[in-house]
C-alpha positions in Angstrom: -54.3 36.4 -46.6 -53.2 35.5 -43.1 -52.2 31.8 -41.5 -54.8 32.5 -39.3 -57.4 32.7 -41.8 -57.5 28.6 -41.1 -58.6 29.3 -37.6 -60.8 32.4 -37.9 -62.6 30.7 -41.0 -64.3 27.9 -39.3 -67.8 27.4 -39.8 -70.2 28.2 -37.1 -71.0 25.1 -36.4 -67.4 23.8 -35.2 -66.9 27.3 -32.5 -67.8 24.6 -30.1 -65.7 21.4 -31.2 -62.5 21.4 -30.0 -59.8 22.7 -32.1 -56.6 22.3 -29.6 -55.9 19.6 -26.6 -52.9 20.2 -24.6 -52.5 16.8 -23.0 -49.7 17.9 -21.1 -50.7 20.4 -19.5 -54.3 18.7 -19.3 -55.8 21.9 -21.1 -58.5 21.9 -24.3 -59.7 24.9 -26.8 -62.8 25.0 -28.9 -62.4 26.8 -32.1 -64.2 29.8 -30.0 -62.1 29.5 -27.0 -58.8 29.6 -29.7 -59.8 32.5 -31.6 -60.5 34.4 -28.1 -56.8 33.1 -26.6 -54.8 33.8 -30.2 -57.2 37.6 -30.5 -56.3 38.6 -26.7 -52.6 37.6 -27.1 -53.0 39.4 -30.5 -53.6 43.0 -29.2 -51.4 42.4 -26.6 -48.6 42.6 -29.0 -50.4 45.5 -30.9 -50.6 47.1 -27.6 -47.0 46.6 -27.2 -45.9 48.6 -30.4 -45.3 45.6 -32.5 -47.2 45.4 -35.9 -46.6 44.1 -39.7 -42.9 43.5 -40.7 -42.1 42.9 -37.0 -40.2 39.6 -36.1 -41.2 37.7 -33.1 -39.3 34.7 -32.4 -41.0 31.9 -30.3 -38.6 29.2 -28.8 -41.0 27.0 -26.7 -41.7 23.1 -26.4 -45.0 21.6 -28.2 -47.7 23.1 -25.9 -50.9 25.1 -26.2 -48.4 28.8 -25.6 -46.3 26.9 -28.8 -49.3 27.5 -30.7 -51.2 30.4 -29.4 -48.4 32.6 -29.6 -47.4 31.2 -33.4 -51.3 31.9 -34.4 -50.9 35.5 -32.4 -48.1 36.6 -34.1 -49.9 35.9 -37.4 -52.8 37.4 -36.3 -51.0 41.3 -35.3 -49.6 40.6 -38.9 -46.2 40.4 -37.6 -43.7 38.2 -38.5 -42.8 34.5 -36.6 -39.4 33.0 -36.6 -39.8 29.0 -35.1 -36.8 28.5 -33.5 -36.2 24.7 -31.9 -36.3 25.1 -28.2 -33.7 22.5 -27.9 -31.4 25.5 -28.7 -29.1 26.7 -25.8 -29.2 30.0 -24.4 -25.9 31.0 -25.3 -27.0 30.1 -29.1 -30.2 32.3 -29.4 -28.2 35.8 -30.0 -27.4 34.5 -33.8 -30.7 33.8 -34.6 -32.1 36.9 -32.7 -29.4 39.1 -34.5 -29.9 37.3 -37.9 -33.7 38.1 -38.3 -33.6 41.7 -36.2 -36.2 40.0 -33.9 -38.2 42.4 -31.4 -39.6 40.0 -29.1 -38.5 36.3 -28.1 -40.9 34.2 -26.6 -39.2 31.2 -24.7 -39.5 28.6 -22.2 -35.6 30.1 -20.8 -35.6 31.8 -17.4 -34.8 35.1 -17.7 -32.1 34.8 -15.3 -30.3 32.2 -17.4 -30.5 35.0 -20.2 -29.2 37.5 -19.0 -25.7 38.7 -21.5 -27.2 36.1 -24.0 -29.5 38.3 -26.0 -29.3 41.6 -27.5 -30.1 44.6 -25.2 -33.2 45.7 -27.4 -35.2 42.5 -27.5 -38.5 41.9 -24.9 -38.6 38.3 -23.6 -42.2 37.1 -22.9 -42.0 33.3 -21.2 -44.6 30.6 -21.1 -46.5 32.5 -18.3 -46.7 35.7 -19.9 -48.1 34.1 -22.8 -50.9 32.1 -20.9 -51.4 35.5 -19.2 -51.9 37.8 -22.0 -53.5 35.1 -24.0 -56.5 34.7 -20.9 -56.9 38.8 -21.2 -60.1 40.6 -21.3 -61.6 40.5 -24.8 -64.4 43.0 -24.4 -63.3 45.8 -26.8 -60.9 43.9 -29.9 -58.4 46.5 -31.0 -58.5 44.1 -34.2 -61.3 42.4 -35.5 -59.7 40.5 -38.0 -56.1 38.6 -38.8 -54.2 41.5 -40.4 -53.9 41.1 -44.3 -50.5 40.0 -45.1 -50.1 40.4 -49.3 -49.3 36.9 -50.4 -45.8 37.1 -51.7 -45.0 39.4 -48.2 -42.4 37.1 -45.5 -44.8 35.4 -42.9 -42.4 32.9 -41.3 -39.1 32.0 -40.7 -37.7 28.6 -40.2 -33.9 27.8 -39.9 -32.3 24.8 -41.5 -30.6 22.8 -39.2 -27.0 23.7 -40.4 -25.0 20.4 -40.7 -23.0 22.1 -43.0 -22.0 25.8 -41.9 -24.6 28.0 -39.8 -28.1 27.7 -40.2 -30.1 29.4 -42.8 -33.3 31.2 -42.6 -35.8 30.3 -45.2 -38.1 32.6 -46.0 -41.9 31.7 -46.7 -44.9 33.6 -47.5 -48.8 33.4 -47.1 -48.7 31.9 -50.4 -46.5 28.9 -49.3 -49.2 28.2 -46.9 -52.1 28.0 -48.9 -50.2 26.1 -51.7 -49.0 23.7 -49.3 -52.7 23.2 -47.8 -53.3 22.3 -51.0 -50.7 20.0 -52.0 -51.0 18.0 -48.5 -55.3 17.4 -48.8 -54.9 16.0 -52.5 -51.9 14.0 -52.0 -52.5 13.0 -48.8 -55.4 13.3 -46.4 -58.6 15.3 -46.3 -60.1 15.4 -42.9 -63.4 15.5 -41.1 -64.5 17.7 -37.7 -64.2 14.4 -36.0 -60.9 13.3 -36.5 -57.8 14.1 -33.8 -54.9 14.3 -35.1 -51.4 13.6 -32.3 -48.8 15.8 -32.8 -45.6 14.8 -31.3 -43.0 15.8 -33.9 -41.8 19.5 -33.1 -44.7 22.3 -33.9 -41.4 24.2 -33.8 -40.7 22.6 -37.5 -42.8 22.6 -40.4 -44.0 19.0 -40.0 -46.2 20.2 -36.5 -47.4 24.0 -37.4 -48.1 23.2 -41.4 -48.4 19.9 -42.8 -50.1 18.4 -39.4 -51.5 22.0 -38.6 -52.9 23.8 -41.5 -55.1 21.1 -43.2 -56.4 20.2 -39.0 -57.7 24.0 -38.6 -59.2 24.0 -42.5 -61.2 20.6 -41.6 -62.4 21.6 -38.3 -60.9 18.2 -37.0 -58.4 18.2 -33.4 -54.9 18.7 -33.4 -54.1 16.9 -29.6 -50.5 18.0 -28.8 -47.8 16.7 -26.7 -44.7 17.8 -25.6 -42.3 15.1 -27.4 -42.3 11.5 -28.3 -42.9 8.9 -25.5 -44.2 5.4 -26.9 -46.2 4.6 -23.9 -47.6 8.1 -23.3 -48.8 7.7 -27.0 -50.6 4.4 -26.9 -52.4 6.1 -23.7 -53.0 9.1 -25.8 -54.8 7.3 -28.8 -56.7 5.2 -26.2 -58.2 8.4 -24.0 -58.6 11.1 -27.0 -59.2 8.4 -29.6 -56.7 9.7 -31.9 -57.2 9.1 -35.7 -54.0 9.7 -37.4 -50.6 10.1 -36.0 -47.1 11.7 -37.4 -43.8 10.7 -36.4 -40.3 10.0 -38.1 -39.0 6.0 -38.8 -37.4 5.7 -35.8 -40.7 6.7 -33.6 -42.5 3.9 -35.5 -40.0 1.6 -35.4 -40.2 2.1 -31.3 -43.6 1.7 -31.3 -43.3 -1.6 -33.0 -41.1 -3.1 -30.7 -43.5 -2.7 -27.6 -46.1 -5.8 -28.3 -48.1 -3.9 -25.8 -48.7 -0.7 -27.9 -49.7 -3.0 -30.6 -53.9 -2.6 -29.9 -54.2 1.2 -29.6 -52.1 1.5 -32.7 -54.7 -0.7 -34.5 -57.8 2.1 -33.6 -55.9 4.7 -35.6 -57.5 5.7 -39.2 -53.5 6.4 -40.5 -50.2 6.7 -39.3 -47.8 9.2 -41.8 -43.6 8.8 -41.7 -41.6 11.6 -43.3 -38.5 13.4 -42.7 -35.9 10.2 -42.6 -36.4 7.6 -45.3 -38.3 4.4 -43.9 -37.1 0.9 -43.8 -38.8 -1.9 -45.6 -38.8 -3.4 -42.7 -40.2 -1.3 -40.5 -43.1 -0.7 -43.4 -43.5 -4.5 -43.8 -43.7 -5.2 -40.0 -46.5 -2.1 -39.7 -48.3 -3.4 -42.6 -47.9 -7.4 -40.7 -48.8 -6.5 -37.0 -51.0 -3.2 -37.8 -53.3 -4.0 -40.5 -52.5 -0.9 -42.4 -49.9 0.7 -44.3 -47.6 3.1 -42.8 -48.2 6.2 -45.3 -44.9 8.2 -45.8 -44.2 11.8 -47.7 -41.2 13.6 -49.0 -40.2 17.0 -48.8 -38.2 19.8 -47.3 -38.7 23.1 -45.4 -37.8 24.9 -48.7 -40.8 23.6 -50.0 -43.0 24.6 -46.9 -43.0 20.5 -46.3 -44.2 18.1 -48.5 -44.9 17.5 -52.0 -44.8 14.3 -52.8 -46.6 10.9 -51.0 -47.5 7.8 -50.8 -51.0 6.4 -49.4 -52.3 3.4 -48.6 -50.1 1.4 -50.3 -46.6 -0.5 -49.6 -43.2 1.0 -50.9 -42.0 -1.1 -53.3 -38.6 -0.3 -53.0 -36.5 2.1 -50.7 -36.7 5.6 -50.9 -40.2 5.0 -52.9 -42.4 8.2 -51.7 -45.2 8.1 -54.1 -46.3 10.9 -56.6 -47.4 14.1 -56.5 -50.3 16.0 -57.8 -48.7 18.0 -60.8 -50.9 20.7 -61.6 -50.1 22.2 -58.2 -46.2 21.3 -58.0 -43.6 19.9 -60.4 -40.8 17.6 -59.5 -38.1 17.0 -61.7 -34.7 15.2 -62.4 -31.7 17.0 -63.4 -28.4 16.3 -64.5 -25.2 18.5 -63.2 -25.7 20.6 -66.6 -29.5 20.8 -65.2 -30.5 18.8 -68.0 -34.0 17.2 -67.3 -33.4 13.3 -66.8 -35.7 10.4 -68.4 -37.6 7.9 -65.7 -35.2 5.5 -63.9 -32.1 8.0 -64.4 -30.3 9.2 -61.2 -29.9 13.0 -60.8 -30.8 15.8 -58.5 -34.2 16.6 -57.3 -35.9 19.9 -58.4 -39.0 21.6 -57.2 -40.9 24.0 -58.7 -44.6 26.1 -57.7 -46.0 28.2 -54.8 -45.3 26.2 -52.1 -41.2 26.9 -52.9 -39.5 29.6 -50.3 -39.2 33.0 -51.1 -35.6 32.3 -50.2 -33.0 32.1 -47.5 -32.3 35.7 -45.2 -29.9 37.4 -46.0 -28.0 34.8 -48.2 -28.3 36.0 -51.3 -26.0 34.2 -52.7 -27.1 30.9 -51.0 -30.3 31.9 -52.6 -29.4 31.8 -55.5 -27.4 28.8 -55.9 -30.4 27.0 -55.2 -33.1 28.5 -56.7 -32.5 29.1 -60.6 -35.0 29.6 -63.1 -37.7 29.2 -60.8 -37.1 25.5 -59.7 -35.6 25.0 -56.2 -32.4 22.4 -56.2 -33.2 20.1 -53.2 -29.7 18.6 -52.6 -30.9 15.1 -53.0 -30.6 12.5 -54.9 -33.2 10.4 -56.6 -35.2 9.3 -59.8 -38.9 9.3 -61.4 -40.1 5.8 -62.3 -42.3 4.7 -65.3 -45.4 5.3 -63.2 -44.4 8.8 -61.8 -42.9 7.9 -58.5 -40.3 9.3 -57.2 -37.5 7.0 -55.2 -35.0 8.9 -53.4 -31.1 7.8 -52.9 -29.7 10.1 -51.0 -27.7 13.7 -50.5 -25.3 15.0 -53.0 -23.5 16.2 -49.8 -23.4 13.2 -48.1 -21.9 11.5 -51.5 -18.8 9.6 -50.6 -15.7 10.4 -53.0 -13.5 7.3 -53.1 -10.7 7.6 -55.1 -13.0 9.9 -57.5 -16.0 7.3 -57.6 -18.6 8.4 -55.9 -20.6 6.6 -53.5 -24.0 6.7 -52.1 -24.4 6.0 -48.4 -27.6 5.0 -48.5 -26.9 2.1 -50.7 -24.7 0.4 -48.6 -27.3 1.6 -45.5 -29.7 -0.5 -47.2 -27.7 -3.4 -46.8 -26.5 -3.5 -43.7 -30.5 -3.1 -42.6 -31.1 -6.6 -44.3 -28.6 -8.1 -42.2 -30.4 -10.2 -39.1 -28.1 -8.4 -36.5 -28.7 -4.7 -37.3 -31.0 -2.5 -36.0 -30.3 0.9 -37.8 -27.3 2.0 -39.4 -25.6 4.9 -40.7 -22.7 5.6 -43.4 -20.6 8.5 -43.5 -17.3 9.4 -45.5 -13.9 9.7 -43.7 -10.4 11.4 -45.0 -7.6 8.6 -45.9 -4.4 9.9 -47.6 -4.6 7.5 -50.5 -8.5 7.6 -51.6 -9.4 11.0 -50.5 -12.1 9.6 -48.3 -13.2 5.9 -47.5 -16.5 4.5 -46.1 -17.1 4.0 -42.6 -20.1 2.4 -41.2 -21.9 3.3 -37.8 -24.2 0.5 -36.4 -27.2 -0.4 -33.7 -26.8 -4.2 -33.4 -30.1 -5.9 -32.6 -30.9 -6.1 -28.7 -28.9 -9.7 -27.8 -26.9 -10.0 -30.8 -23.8 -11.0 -31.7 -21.5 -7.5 -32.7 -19.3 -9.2 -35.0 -17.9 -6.1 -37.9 -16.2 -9.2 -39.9 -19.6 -11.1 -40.7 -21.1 -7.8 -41.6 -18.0 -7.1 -43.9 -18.4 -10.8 -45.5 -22.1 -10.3 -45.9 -21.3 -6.5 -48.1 -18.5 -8.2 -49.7 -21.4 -10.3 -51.7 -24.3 -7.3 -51.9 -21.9 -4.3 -52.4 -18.5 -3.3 -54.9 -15.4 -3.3 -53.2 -15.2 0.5 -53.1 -18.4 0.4 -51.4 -17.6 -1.5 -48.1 -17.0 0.1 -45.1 -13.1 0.3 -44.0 -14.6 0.3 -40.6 -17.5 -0.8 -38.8 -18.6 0.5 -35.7 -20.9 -0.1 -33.1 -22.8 2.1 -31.3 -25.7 2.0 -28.1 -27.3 5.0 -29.8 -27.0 7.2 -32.4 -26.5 10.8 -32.2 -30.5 12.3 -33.2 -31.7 16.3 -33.4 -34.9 16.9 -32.2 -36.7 15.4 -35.7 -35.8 12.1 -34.6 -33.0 11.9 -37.4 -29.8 10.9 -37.6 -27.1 13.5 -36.7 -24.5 12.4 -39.5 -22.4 15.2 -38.3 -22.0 14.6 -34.7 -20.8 11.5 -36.0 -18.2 12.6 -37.8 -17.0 13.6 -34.1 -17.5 9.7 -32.9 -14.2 8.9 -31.7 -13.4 5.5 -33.2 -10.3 3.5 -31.4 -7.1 2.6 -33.4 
């Protein structure tokens, strides 16, 4: 069982459809030419001494190396660490250090890391990679992806540590294929002809498994570019007639504002939201100047991405994800006592089945906090309807404690949204020395509106309790983002906010 047992399994008949566009860099791989590129770069890293159990971390932006080198390092049966190539130079030595990595595979100059890394790590850059991956293939050292055992550590993907360092989670071959199958019967099955942009980071599991993994199995396109530019998408769709794209709210809700972009948008045979929870309004303006529904999914790197959606159909409320298919994955409710929770109760949200990490590196203890008794405890906050949906309200850890009642920022989120003069919004919990903590709100006003915090404070004084509105409301040009497209909650908690 190998990842690349998605590529090398293509039917004869696709070797010549194309499997990979690079629109960047203006370059395009059949299935054939793929296998060839990740099979050459392959036993170039078998030549080089590395083999199974071997950790090869690859810090590059979404390009054809991005993906070649991921499938390549499956291939040799070694062991791929993603790291986010927004991360600095002086940063990598953690992660290096953290997962004993051999090789690190980067977009960085060398000369900008020199007394960054750990003496005993190779550095292959974008070049070497295109290089090696271009290399003779006369006589294959390897014929086939190396068999990894499916509960063996295949990848490594690090949380994005808003609270302490980052973790490692740990997943398997068997994550994969579970996850394969979760995403093509709760969400989309594809054909050889569809193309599929990819725009969100391959670098996260969005890009290289839930947009990757079901492409390769279909024999469809995945056309990739290096980040999110609303123009440069429209153009994208139009030229490679893209059927389906992925992105995060706040890409769609950019996309929407161009009347322009509108057109292209209307070609596409779906368009999926996930990793941030999606306005009403945004999904209600899709649905209105689209046609279509804008599809959205739930779930977490943990579970090797998602597990739960909803298709073709408007949200009727916020934080409304769909179901799940529950012979391959259960989802569940729990109190703190980890009592299982009737429909329409509030608890935490557990996970259980294949597609759940093996656990976090070398955290035991982490680990085990979070997985017990085979369910995995998300962190976030939600409920099952009647009809099996789940709705999501928020994370425990971003739970407000106001003089000991605890309060949900999304809630009061969801009400500042409806208000006519706010774009986005986003709710955090501050120290105060009589309540413990009180609620401050961050917001986006509208382009041309008025920024006036006592209307907004009038208009929650009749939609929200009086422990729920914000002490202080504060307006921002932009909000803080990582490279997801979400909001950084804990940058800010840095916002300087005058007396």
């Amino acid at each position: 069982m190998n990842y690349c047992d998605f590529l090398f399994g293509a039917r004869e008949e696709w070797h010549d459809h194309p499997a990979l566009i690079d629109v960047g860099a203006d370059r395009r791989y059949t299935y054939r030419e793929l296998q060839g590129a990740v099979r050459a770069l392959g036993n170039h890293l078998r030549d080089a001494g590395f083999g199974p159990g071997d950790v090869i971390t690859t810090h590059l932006y979404n390009s054809a190396e991005a993906v070649i080198a991921h499938l390549a390092i499956q291939y040799a049966g070694c062991v791929t660490c993603l790291l986010d190539p927004l991360i600095p130079p002086r940063s990598l030595s953690y992660y290096l250090l953290d997962t004993q990595t051999r090789c690190l595979m980067t977009h960085v100059r060398d000369d900008l890391l020199k007394n960054e890394l750990p003496g005993s790590v190779q550095i292959m850059d974008a070049a070497d990679i295109q290089r090696s991956s271009m290399s003779s293939q006369e006589d294959y050292a390897i014929k086939r992806p190396v068999e990894f055992d499916p509960d063996a550590l295949a990848a490594i993907f690090y949380t994005s540590g808003t609270t302490g360092r980052p973790k490692g989670v740990m997943l398997s071959p068997k994550t994969f294929y579970s996850h394969f199958k979760i995403f093509t019967r709760g969400c989309y099955t594809y054909v050889p002809e569809d193309k599929l942009l990819c725009f969100v980071p391959f670098s996260h599991g969005y890009g290289s498994k839930s947009i990757f993994i079901p492409c390769l199995h279909a024999g469809a396109t995945m056309v990739i570019m290096r980040s999110f530019q609303p123009y440069k998408v429209a153009e994208v769709i139009e030229k490679e007639k893209i059927t389906h794209i992925f992105g995060v709210p706040s890409h769609y809700q950019q996309l929407l504002r161009r009347e322009e972009l509108i057109a292209p948008l209307k070609k596409l045979k779906a368009a999926f939201s996930a990793a941030a929870l999606l306005k009403l309004e945004t999904a209600r303006s899709w649905k209105e100047q689209v046609g279509f529904c804008l599809d959205e999914g739930y779930g977490l790197i943990e579970t090797c991405t998602g597990v739960a959606f909803r298709r073709a159909k408007m949200p009727d409320r916020l934080g409304n994800v769909g179901t799940y298919p529950e012979d391959l994955v259960d989802i569940e409710i729990v109190d703190d006592d980890f009592t299982f929770l009737p429909p329409d109760e509030r608890g935490e949200i557990v996970v259980r089945g294949d597609s759940v990490m093996m656990g976090y590196l070398n955290k035991p203890r982490e680990t085990a906090r979070v997985l017990q008794n085979g369910w995995f405890r998300t962190g976030d906050m939600g409920y099952k309807t009647e009809a099996g949906d789940i709705v999501l309200t928020g994370r425990i850890k971003d739970v407000i404690n106001v003089a000991g009642i605890k309060v949900a920022p999304f809630e009061i989120e969801a009400a500042l949204n409806e208000h006519p003069t706010v774009s986005e919004s986003a709710v955090i919990g501050v120290e105060d020395e009589i309540y413990g903590e009180v609620v401050r709100a961050f917001v986006k006003a509208q382009p041309g509106a008025k920024k006036d915090e006592r209307e907004l404070v009038r208009f929650l004084q009749k939609r929200l309790m009086n422990f729920q509105v914000p002490k202080r409301i504060v307006f921002v040009d932009a909000f803080p983002r990582n490279n997801m497209g979400k909001i950084d909650k804990k940058a800010l908690r840095t916002h300087t906010v005058p007396a």
